[in-house]
C-alpha positions in Angstrom: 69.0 -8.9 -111.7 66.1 -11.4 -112.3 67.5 -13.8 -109.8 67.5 -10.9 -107.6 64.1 -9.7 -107.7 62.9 -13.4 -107.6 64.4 -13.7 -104.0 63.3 -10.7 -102.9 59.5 -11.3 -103.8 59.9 -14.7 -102.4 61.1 -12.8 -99.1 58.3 -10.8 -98.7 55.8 -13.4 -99.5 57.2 -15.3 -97.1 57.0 -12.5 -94.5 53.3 -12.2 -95.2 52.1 -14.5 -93.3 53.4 -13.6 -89.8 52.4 -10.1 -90.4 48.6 -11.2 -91.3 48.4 -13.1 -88.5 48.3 -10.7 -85.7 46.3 -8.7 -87.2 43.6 -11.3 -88.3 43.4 -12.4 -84.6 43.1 -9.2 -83.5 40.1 -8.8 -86.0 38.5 -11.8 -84.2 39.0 -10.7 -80.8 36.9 -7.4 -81.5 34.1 -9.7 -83.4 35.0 -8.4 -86.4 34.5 -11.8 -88.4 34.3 -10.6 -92.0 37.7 -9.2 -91.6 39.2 -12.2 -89.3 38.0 -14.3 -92.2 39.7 -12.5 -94.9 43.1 -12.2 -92.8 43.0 -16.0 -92.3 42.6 -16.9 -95.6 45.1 -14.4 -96.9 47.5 -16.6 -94.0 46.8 -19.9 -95.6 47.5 -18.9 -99.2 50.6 -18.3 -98.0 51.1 -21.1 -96.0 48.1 -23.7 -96.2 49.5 -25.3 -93.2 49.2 -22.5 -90.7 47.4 -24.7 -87.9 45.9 -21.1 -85.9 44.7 -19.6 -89.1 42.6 -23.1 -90.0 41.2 -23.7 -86.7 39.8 -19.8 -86.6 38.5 -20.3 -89.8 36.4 -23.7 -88.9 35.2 -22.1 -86.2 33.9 -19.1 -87.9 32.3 -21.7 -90.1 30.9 -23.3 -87.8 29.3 -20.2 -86.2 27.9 -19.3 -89.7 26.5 -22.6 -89.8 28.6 -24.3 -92.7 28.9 -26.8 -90.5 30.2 -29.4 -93.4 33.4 -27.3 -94.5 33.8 -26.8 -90.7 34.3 -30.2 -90.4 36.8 -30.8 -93.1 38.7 -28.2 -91.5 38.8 -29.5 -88.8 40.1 -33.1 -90.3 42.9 -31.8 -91.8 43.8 -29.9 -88.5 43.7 -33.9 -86.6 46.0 -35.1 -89.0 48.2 -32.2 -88.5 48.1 -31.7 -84.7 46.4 -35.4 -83.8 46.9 -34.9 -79.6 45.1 -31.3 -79.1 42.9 -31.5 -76.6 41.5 -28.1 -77.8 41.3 -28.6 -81.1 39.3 -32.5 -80.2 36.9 -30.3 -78.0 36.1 -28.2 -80.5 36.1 -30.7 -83.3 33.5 -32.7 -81.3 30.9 -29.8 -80.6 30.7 -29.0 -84.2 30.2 -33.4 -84.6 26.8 -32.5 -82.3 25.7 -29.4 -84.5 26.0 -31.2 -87.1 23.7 -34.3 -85.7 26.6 -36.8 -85.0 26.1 -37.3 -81.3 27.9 -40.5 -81.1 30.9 -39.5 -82.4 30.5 -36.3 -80.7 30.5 -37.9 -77.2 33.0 -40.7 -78.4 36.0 -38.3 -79.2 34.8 -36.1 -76.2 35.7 -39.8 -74.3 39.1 -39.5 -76.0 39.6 -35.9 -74.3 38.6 -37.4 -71.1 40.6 -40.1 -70.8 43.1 -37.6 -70.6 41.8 -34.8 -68.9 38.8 -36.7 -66.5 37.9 -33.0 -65.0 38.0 -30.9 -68.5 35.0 -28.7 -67.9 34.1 -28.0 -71.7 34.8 -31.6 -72.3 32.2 -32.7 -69.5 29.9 -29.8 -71.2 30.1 -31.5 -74.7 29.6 -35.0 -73.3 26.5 -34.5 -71.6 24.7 -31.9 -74.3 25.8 -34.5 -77.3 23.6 -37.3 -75.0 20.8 -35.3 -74.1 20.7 -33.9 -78.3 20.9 -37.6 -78.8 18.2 -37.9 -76.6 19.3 -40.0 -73.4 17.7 -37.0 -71.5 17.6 -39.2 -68.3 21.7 -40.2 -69.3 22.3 -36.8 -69.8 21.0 -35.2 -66.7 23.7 -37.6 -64.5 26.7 -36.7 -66.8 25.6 -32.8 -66.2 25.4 -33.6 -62.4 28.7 -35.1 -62.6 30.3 -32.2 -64.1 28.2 -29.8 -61.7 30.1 -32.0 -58.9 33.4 -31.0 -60.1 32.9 -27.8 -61.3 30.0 -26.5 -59.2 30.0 -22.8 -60.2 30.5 -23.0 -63.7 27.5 -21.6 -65.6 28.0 -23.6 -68.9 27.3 -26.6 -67.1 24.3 -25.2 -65.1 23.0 -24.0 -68.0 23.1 -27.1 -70.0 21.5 -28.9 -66.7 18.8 -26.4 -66.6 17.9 -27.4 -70.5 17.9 -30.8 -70.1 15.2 -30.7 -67.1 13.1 -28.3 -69.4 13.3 -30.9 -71.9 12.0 -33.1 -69.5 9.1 -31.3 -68.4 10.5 -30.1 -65.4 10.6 -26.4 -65.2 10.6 -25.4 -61.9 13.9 -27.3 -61.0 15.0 -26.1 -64.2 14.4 -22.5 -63.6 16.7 -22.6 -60.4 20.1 -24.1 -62.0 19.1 -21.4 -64.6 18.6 -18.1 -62.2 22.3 -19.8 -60.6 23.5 -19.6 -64.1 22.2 -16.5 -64.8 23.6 -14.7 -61.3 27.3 -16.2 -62.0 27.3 -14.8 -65.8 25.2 -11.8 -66.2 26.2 -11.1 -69.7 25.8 -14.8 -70.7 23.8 -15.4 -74.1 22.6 -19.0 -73.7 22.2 -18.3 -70.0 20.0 -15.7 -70.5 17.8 -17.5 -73.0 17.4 -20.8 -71.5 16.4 -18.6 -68.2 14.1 -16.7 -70.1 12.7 -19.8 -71.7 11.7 -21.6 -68.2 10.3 -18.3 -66.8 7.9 -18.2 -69.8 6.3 -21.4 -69.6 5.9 -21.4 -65.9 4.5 -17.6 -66.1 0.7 -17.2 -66.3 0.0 -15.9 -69.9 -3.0 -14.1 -72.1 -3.9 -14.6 -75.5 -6.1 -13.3 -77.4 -6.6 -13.7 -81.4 -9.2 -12.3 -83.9 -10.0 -14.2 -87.2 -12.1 -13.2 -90.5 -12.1 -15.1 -93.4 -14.3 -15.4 -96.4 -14.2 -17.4 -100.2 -15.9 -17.3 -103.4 -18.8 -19.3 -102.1 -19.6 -16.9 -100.1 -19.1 -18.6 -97.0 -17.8 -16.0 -94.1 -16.5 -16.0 -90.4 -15.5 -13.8 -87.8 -13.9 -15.3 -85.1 -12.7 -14.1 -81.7 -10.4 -16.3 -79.4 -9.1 -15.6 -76.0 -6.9 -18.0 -73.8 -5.8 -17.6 -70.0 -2.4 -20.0 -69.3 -1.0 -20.3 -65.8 0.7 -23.0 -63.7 -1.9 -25.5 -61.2 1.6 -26.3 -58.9 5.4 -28.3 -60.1 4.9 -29.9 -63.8 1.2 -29.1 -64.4 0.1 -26.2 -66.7 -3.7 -25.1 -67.1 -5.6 -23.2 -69.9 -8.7 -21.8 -70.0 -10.3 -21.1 -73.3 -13.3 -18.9 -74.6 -14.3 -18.8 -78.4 -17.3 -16.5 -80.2 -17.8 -17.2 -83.9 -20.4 -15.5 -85.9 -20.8 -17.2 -89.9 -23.1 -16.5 -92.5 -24.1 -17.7 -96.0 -26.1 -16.2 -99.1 -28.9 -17.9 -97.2 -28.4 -18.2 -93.3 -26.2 -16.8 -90.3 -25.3 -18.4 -87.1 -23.2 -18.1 -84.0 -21.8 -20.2 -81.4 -19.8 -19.6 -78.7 -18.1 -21.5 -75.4 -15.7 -22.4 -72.9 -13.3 -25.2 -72.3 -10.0 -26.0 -70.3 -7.4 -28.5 -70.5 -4.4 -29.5 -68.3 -1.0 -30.5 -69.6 1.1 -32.6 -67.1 4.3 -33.9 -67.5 5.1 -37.7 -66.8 8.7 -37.8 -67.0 11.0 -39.3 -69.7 9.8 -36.7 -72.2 6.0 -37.4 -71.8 3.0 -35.3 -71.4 -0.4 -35.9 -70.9 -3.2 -33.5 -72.3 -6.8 -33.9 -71.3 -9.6 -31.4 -71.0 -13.7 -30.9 -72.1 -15.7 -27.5 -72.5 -19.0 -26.6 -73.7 -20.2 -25.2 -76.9 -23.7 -23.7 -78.0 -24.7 -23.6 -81.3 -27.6 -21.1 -82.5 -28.4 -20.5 -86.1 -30.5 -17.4 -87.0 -34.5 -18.6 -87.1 -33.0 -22.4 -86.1 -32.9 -24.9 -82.9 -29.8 -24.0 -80.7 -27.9 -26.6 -79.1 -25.6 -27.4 -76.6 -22.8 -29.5 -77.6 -20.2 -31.5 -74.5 -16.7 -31.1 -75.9 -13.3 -33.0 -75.0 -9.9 -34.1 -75.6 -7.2 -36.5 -74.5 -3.8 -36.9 -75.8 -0.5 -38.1 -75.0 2.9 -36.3 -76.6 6.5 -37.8 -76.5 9.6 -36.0 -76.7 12.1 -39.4 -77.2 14.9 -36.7 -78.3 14.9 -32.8 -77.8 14.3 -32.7 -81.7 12.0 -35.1 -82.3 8.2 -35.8 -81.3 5.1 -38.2 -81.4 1.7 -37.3 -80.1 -1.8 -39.3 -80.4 -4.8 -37.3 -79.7 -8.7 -38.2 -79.2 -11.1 -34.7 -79.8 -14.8 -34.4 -79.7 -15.6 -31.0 -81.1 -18.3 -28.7 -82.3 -18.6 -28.8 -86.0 -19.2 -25.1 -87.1 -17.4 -23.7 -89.7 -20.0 -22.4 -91.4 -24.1 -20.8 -91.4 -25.4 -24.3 -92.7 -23.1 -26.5 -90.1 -23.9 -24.3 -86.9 -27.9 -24.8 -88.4 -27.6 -28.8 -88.2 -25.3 -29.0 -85.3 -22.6 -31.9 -85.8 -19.9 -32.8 -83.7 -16.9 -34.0 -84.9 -15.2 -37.1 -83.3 -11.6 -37.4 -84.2 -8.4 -39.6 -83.4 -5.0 -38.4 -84.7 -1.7 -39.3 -84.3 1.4 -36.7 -85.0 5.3 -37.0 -85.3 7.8 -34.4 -86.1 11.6 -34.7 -86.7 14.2 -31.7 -87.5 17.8 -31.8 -87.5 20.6 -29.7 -86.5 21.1 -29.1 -89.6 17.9 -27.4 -90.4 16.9 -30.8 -92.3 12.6 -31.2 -90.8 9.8 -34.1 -91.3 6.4 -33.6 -89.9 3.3 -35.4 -90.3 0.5 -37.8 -89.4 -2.8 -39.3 -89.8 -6.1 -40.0 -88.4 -9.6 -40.7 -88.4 -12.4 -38.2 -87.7 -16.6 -39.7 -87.5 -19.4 -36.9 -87.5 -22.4 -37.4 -85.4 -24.1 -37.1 -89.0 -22.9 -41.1 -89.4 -19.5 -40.1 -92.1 -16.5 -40.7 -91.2 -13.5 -39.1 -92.7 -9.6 -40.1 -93.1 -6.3 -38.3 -93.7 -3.0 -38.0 -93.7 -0.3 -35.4 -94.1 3.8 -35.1 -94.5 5.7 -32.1 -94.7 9.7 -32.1 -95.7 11.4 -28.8 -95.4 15.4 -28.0 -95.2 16.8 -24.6 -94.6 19.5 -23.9 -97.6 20.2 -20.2 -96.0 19.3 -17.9 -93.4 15.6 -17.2 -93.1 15.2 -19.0 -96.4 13.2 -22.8 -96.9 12.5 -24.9 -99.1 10.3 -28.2 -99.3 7.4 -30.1 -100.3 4.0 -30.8 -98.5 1.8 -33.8 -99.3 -2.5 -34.6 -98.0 -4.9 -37.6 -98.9 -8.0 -37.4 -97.3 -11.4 -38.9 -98.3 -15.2 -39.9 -96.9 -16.6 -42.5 -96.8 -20.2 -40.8 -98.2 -18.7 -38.7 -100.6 -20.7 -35.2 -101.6 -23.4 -36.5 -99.1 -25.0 -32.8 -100.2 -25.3 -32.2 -96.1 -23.3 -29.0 -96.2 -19.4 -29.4 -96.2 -16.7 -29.9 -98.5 -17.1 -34.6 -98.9 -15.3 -36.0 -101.5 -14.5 -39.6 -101.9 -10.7 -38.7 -102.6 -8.7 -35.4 -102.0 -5.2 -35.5 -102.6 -2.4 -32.8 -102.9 1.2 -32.7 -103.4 2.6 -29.1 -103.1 6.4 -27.3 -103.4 6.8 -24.7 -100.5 9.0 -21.9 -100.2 8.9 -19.9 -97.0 11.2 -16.7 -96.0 12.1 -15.6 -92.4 13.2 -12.3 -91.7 14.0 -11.0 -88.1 15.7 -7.8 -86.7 15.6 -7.2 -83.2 12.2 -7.8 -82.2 10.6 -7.1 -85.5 9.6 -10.2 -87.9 8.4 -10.9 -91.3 7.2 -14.4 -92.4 6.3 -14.9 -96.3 5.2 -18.6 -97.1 4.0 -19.8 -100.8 3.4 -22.6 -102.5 2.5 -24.2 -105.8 1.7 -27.3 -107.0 -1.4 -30.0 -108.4 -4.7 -30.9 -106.3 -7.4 -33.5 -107.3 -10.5 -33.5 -106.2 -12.5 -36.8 -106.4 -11.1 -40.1 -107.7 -10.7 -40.0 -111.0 -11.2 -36.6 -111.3 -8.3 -34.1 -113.5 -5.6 -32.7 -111.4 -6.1 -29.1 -111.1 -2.9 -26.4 -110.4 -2.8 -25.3 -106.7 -1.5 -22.3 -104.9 -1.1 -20.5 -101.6 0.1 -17.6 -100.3 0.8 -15.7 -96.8 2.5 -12.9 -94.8 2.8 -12.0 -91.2 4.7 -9.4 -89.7 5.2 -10.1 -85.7 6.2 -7.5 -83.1 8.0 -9.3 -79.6 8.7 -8.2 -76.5 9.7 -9.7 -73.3 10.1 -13.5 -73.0 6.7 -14.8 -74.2 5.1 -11.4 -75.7 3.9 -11.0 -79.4 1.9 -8.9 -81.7 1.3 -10.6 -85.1 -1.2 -9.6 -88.1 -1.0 -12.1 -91.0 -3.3 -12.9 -94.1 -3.3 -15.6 -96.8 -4.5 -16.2 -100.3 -5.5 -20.0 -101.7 -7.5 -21.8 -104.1 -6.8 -25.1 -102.5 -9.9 -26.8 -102.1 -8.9 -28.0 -98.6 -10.8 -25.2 -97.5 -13.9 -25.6 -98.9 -17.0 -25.8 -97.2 -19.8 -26.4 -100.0 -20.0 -29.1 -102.3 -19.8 -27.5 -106.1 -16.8 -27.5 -108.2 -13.1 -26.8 -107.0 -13.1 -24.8 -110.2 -12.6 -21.2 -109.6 -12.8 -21.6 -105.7 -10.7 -18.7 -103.7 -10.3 -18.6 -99.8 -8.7 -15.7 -98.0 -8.2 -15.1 -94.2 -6.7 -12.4 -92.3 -5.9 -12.5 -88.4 -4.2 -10.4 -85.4 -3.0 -12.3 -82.4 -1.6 -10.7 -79.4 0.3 -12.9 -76.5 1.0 -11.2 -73.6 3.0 -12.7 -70.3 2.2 -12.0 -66.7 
């Protein structure tokens, strides 16, 4: 009776499978991924080899960006079925999520060589170059495929991001729009479309400040910016800036205009220059007029990664007692910032700065932060800065060493077009060589409201007592600093 039984369990097990199959497939047709993913597994308990239930499941991983497992997946399924052409496509687009271009474009080669005119092949060739970032490379390989397969809105799409990476947005926005018209209801389509359209669409800004610290140092701040396009590759801004600050002992104002142009050069480089004008007038003081400027150059050598250096002549007026003596702040700085597919970023840079007072003033910063779940970051953020006249007693925050080393934590929450952003940190500041490291800590929240390509409401605060922020000259001891803000950002 035993032996019975045993067969007859074994029967039905066996009969599992093919029965969960169908109906986990059917799950993933409808988008129903939470129960595709529970079918599938249920199929490979029963029989670990089942080559449709592993490929659906390293695709949903994939999608759900456990890109890692998605890969192991998927080189268990090579050695099982070593000549699918579909299973190699999709093997190599998760190799370029994950930041493997080269092998990416390498096994997308291996596809090729036996299907030259694959279309999703071509696709995942040209976007693993251009995210490697052989933009120029990758805009012939798109062209190629757009030669065989000219209607094909993957392929338009892909050539429409690559010319946005390079700066050039109004050829981009046209393989986009033919995107768009072939495939209404496509996602990426959609977004790269609405992407071009925003930076080539003249834009207003507008964003109010107030902030205020223990010292007793305050500012109100009001901001307004005009963006629009000055013909192919060329975008303009005008700015205009009000700021009223006051002391225990003073107030002040200053206000002014400047523009700036940002062209593009090709290859993934931009040039920035501009100048404006800035008049400083302290209550019961002299006013001045101070010339303002910048120049900079940016680099995009990958679609991830960038390097700018900077030159800036500006008004020196953070506070009552600064917009009463009227310095301008001359300052060089160079930039870079690097961020992986797989949510993996490093920022940072350095750079001079020499007030018209005769100090001069260096720093540095780097920032590491990696993404270890939706919305959710973690990471560490690191300054050195010091003067050369340390606590000169001439009304801003001078000492001979600065230094901070911080652990961050920042939280991202979005539904539809509502956001939440909460950022913290904690960690150990010194202030003056030799000087005891004191505990340091920040805190901040905006909630952001969007609409449209390139529109946004956002009202955010924080809370500090890093002495970064400082203005006077006393003790870090006890200093606070909070700041609260609304920004609005409206397309044309």
């Amino acid at each position: 009776m035993r032996r019975w039984l045993l067969l007859a369990t074994l029967t039905l097990v066996g009969r599992a499978s093919p029965a969960q199959l169908p109906q986990a497939e059917a799950a993933f047709e409808r988008g129903d991924h939470r129960a595709a993913r529970a079918g599938y597994e249920a199929v490979l308990r029963q029989d670990s080899s089942n080559v449709r239930a592993l490929y659906r499941l390293a695709v949903l991983d994939s999608w759900e960006g456990h890109l890692e497992r998605s890969l192991a997946r998927f080189v268990r399924l090579r050695r099982q079925e070593p000549h699918d052409l579909d299973i190699m496509v999709a093997h190599a687009r998760v190799l370029a999520w994950a930041g493997d271009n080269r092998a990416s474009e390498r096994l997308h080669d291996s596809v090729l060589a036996r299907e030259p005119r694959r279309r999703d092949a071509l696709a995942g060739k040209a976007r693993a170059v251009a995210w490697a970032g052989d933009l120029h490379r990758a805009e012939q390989l798109w062209r190629e495929a757009l030669a065989a397969h000219p209607d094909d809105p993957e392929i338009l799409t892909g050539l429409a991001q690559t010319l946005f990476w390079q700066g050039r947005s109004d050829l981009a926005e046209s393989y986009a729009t033919r995107a768009r018209q072939l495939a209404p209801g496509d996602r990426a389509a959609r977004d790269v479309l609405g992407l071009v359209r925003a930076a080539l669409r003249p834009e207003l800004a507008t964003a109010s400040a107030y902030a205020d610290d223990s010292d007793r140092n305050a500012f109100f701040a009001q901001d307004g910016w005009f963006t629009g396009s000055l013909g192919r590759d060329t975008r303009a801004t005008l700015h205009g800036t009000w700021r009223r600050a006051t002391d225990p002992a003073r107030r002040g104002a200053s206000f002014g205009a400047d523009g700036h142009v940002i062209t593009a050069l090709g290859r993934g480089a931009v040039l920035r220059a501009g100048a404006g004008v800035r008049r400083l007038e302290p209550d019961g003081g002299v006013s001045r007029t101070l010339v303002t400027g910048q120049l900079g150059l940016g680099i995009r050598p990958a679609p991830f990664a960038s390097l700018g250096l900077v030159y800036s002549r500006t008004a020196f007026d953070e506070t009552a007692v600064l917009i009463e003596r009227g310095y301008t702040l001359d300052g060089v700085d160079l930039s870079f910032d690097v961020a992986s597919r797989g949510g993996v970023a490093l920022s940072g840079g350095g750079g001079a700065a020499w007030l018209s007072e005769g100090n001069r003033r260096l720093s540095g910063v780097i920032a590491l932060t990696t993404r270890v779940r939706r919305g959710l970051e973690l990471g560490a953020f690191a300054r050195l800065m010091g003067f050369r006249e340390p606590n000169p007693g001439r009304g801003y925050f001078a000492p001979d060493r600065f230094s901070l080393l911080e652990a961050r934590a920042a939280y991202d929450w979005r539904r539809e077009r509502w956001g939440v952003r909460a950022d913290g940190g904690v960690g150990v500041q010194q202030v003056g060589a030799g000087a005891p490291g004191q505990t340091e800590w920040h805190a901040g929240l905006a909630l952001t409201r969007r609409w449209g390509a390139n529109n946004e409401l956002s009202l955010g605060g924080s809370y500090t007592n890093s002495a970064a922020n400082r203005t006077g000259t006393a003790s870090a001891a006890g200093f606070r600093y909070w700041t609260a803000g609304l920004r609005l950002r409206q397309g044309l």
